[in-house]
C-alpha positions as CSV (number, residue, x, y, z in Angstrom):
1,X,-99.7,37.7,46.1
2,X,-97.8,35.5,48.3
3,X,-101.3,34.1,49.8
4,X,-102.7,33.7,46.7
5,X,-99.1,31.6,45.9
6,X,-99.6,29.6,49.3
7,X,-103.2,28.9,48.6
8,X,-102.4,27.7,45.3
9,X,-99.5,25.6,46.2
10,X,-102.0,24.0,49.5
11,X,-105.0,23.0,46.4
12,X,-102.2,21.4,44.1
13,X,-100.6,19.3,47.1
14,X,-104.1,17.9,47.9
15,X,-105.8,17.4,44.4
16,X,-107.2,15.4,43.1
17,X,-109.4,14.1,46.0
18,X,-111.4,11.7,45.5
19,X,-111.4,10.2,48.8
20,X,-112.7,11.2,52.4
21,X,-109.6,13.5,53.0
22,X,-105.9,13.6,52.8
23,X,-105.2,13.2,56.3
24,X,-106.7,9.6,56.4
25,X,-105.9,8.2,53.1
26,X,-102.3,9.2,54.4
27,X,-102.6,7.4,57.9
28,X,-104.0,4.5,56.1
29,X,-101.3,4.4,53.7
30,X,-98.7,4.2,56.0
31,X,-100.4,2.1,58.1
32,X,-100.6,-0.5,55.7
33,X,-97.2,-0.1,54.4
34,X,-95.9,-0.3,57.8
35,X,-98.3,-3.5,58.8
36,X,-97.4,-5.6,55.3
37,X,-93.8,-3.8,54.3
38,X,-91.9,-2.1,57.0
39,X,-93.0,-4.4,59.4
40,X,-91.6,-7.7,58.9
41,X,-88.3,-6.2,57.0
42,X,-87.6,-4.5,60.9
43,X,-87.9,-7.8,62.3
44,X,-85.7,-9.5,60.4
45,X,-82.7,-6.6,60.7
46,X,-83.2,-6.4,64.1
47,X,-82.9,-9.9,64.1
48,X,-79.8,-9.8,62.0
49,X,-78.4,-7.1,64.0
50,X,-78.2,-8.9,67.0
51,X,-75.5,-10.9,65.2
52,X,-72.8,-7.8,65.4
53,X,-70.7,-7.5,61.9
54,X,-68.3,-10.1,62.6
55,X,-71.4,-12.7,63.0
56,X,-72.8,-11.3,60.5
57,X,-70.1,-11.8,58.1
58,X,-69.3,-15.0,59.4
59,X,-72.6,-16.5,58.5
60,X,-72.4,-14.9,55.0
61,X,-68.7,-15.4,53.7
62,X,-69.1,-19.1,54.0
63,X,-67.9,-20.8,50.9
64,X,-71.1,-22.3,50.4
65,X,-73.5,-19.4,51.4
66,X,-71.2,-17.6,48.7
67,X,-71.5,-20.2,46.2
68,X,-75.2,-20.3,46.7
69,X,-75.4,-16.0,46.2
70,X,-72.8,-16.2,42.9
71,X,-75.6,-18.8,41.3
72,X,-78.6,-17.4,42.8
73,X,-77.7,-13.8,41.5
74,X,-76.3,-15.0,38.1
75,X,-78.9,-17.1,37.1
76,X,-81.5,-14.0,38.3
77,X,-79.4,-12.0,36.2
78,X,-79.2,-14.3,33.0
79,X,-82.6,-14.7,32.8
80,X,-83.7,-11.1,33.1
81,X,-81.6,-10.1,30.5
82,X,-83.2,-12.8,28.3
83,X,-86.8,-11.7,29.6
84,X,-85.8,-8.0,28.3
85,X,-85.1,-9.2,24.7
86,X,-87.1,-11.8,24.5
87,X,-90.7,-9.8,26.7
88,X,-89.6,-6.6,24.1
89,X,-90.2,-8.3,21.0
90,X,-93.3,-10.4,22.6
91,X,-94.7,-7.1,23.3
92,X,-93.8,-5.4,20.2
93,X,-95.6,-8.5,18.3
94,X,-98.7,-8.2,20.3
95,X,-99.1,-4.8,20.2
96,X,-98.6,-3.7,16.7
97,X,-99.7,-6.9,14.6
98,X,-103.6,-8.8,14.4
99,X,-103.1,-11.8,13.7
100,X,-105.7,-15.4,14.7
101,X,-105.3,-16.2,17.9
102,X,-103.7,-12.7,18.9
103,X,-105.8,-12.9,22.5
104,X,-105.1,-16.4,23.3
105,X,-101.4,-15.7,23.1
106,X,-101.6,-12.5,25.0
107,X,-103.5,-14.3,27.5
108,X,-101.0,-17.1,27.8
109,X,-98.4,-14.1,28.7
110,X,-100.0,-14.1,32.0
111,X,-99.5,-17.5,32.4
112,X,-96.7,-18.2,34.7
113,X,-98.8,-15.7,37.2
114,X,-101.9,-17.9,37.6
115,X,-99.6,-21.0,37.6
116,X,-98.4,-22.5,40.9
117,X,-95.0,-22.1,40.6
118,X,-94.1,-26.1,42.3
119,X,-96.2,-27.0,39.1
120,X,-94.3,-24.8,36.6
121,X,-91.4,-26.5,38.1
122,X,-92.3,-30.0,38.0
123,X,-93.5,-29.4,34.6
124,X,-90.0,-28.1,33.4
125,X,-87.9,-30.6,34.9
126,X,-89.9,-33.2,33.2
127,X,-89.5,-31.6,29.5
128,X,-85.7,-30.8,29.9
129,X,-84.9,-34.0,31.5
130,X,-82.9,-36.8,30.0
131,X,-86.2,-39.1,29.5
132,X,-88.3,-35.7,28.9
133,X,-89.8,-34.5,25.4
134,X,-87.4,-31.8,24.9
135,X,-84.2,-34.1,26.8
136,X,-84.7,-36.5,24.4
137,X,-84.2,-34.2,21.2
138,X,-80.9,-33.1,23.3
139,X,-78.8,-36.4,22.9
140,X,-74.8,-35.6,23.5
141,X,-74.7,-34.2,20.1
142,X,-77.0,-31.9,20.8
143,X,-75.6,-31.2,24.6
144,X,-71.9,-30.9,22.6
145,X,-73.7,-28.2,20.5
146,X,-74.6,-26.1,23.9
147,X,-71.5,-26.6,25.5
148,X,-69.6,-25.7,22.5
149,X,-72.1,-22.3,21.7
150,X,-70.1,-20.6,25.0
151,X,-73.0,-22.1,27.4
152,X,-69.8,-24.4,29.5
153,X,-67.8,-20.8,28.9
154,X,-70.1,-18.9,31.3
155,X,-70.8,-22.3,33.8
156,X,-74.4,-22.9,32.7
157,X,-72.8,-26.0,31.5
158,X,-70.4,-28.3,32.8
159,X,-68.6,-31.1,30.7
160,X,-69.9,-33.6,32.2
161,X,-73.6,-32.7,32.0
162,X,-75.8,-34.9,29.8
163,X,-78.7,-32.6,30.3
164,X,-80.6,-29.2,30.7
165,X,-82.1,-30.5,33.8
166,X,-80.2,-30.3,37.0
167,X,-77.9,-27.7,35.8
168,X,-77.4,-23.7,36.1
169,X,-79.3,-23.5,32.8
170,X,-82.2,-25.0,33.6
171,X,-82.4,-22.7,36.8
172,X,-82.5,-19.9,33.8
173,X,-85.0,-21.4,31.7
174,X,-87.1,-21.6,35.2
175,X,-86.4,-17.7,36.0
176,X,-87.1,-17.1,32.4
177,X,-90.2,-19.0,32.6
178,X,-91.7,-17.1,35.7
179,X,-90.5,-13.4,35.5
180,X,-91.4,-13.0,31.4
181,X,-95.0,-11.4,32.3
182,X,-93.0,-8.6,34.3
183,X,-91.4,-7.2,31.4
184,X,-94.4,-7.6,28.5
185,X,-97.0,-6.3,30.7
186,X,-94.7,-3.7,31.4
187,X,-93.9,-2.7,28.2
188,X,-96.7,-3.1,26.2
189,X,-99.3,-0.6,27.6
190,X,-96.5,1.9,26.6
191,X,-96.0,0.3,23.1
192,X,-99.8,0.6,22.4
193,X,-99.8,4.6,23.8
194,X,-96.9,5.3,21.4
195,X,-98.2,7.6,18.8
196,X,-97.0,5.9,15.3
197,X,-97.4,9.5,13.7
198,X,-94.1,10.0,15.3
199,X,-92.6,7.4,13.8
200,X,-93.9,7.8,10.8
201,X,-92.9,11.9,11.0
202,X,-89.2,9.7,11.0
203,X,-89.5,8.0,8.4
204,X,-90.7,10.9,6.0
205,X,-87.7,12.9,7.3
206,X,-84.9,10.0,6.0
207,X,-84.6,8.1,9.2
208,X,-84.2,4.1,8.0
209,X,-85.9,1.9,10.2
210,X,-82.9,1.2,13.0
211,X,-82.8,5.0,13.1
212,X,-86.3,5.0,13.9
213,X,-86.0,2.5,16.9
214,X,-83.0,4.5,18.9
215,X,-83.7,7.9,18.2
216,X,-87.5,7.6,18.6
217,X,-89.0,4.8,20.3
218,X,-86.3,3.3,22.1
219,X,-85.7,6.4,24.6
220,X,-89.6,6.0,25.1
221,X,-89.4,2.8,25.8
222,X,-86.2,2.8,28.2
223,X,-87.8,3.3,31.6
224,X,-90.4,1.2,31.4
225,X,-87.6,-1.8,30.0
226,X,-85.8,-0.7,33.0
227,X,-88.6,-1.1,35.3
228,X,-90.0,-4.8,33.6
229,X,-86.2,-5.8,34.1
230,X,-86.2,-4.7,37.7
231,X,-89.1,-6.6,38.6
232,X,-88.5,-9.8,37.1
233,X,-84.7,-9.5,38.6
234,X,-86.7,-9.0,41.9
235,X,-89.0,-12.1,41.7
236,X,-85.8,-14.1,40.7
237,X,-83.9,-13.5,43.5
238,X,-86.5,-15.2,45.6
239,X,-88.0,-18.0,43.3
240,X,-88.3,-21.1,45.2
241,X,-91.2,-23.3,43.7
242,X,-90.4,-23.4,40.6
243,X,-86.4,-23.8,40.9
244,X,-86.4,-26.3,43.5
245,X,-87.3,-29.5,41.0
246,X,-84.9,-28.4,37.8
247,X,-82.2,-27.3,39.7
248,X,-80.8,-30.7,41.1
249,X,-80.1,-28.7,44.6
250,X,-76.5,-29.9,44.4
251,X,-74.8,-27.6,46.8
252,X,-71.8,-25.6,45.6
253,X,-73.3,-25.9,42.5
254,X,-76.7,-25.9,42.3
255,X,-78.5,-24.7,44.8
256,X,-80.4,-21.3,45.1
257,X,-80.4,-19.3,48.4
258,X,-83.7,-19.1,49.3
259,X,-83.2,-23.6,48.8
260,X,-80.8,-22.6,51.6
261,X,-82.7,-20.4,53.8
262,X,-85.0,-23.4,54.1
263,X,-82.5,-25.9,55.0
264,X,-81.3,-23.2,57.8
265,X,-84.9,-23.3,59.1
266,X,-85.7,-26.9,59.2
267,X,-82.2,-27.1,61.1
268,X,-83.7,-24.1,63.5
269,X,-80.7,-22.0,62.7
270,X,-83.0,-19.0,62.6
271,X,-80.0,-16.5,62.9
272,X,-78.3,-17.9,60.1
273,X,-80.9,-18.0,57.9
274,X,-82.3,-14.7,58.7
275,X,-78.4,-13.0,57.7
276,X,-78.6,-14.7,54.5
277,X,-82.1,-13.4,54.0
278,X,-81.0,-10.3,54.9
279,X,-77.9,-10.3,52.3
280,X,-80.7,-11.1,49.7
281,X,-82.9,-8.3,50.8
282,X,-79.6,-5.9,50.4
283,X,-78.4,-7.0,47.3
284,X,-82.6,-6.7,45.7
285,X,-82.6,-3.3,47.6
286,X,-79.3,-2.4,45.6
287,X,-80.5,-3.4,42.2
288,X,-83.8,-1.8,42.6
289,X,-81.5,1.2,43.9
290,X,-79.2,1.5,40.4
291,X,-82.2,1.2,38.2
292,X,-84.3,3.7,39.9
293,X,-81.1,6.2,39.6
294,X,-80.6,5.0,36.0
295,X,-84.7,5.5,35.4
296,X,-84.3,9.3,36.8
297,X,-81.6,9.7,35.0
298,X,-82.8,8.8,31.6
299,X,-85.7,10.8,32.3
């Protein structure tokens, strides 16, 4: 019995196979991971660890290196929540209507991937500029209306901003802009398995329609919310292209870490730059960390 267990147990660890053997798709595996991932991640903490703590934390508790994190992770923040609102309902709306020009739209989803991102920034900054389309439509009455609808509140805004450019906004509209195909693409292949029988087994049984979306699809839909919204809070954290141009790069105010990280380069503070590049790798570690735990735990 107990072979027949261990035999068992040997067949399910190594099925299915489909490949030459388990032993080299293994070593491969790792190898790669180790060549493309673990690799250059060691080399920048041994790097960093050279420092000692109190270097370490010398370089990072700067006021400005702090400033730079608090907007950096805000802004990464910000915008992810809007990309999980806004990328649920995209995908909801691509998934379960037809309407003309359904596959131009969902291919336009998967925009901001093809799209360099120095051109998606470039392209932003010029709309919400003063002289831009969408800068020009915001005169100070419009620019009172956003400061006044709790934008200034959260320091998006500042009171003397006269537009969306160069601001802690536009940095969201740019992180909006690039990490929205993390969260549809993510969601919708689940949207589209979702048996509607279900939901329709709901309805029949007296559930009104907001019933229907907690009880029934919304617990189906959590992990893979939670997993659009950890990727797109990932690529946030380390958009440079297209934040660069909008942002104004005003430090203490505007400016985005990895903007930082640069400027530590072309001064050849490699130390520095690598401890602030580590900090970033932590605090995307730590995120990627809660949701995981928050995934498992909803499952």
């Amino acid at each position: 019995m107990s072979a027949t267990t261990s035999r068992s147990r040997r067949v399910t660890w190594r099925e299915p196979s489909i490949l030459p053997g388990f032993a080299p798709s293994l070593t491969f595996t790792l190898l790669w991971l180790g060549i493309i991932v673990v690799g250059p991640l060691a080399v920048m903490l041994w790097f960093t660890a050279g420092l000692g703590w109190r270097g370490f934390l010398h370089i990072v508790l700067r006021p400005r290196v702090l400033a730079d994190l608090r907007v950096t992770v805000g802004s990464a923040l910000i915008a992810s929540l809007a990309n999980l609102l806004c990328g649920l309902l995209i995908a909801w709306v691509l998934s379960r209507y037809r309407f003309p020009l359904r596959r131009i739209a969902d291919a336009l989803v998967d925009l901001p991937f093809a799209l360099p991102t120095a051109v998606a920034g470039i392209t932003l900054t010029a709309l919400y500029s003063p002289n831009g389309w969408i800068g020009k439509i915001l005169d100070p009455n419009g620019m009172a209306i956003l400061k006044a609808s709790g934008l200034q509140w959260i320091g998006l805004i500042s009171e003397k901003d006269r537009s969306i450019a160069f601001t802690p906004l536009g940095i969201c509209i740019a992180l909006t802009f690039i990490g929205l195909p993390f969260v549809v693409r993510t969601v919708q292949p689940v949207l589209q398995d979702l048996d509607q029988e279900v939901e329709e087994a709901a309805i029949s049984l007296g559930a009104s329609r907001a019933q229907t979306f907690r009880f029934v699809i919304l617990p189906t839909l959590t992990p893979a919310l939670l997993t659009g919204f950890a990727l797109a809070f990932a690529r946030a954290l380390g958009e440079y292209g297209s934040v660069v141009f909008i942002a104004g790069n005003m430090p203490m105010k505007t400016e985005v870490v990895p903007l930082l990280i640069i400027t530590r380069l072309e001064q050849y503070d490699y130390v520095g730059a690598t401890a602030i590049a580590a900090t970033m790798l932590l605090v995307s570690f730590l995120m990627l960390l809660i949701v995981n735990i928050v995934q498992w735990w909803s499952t």
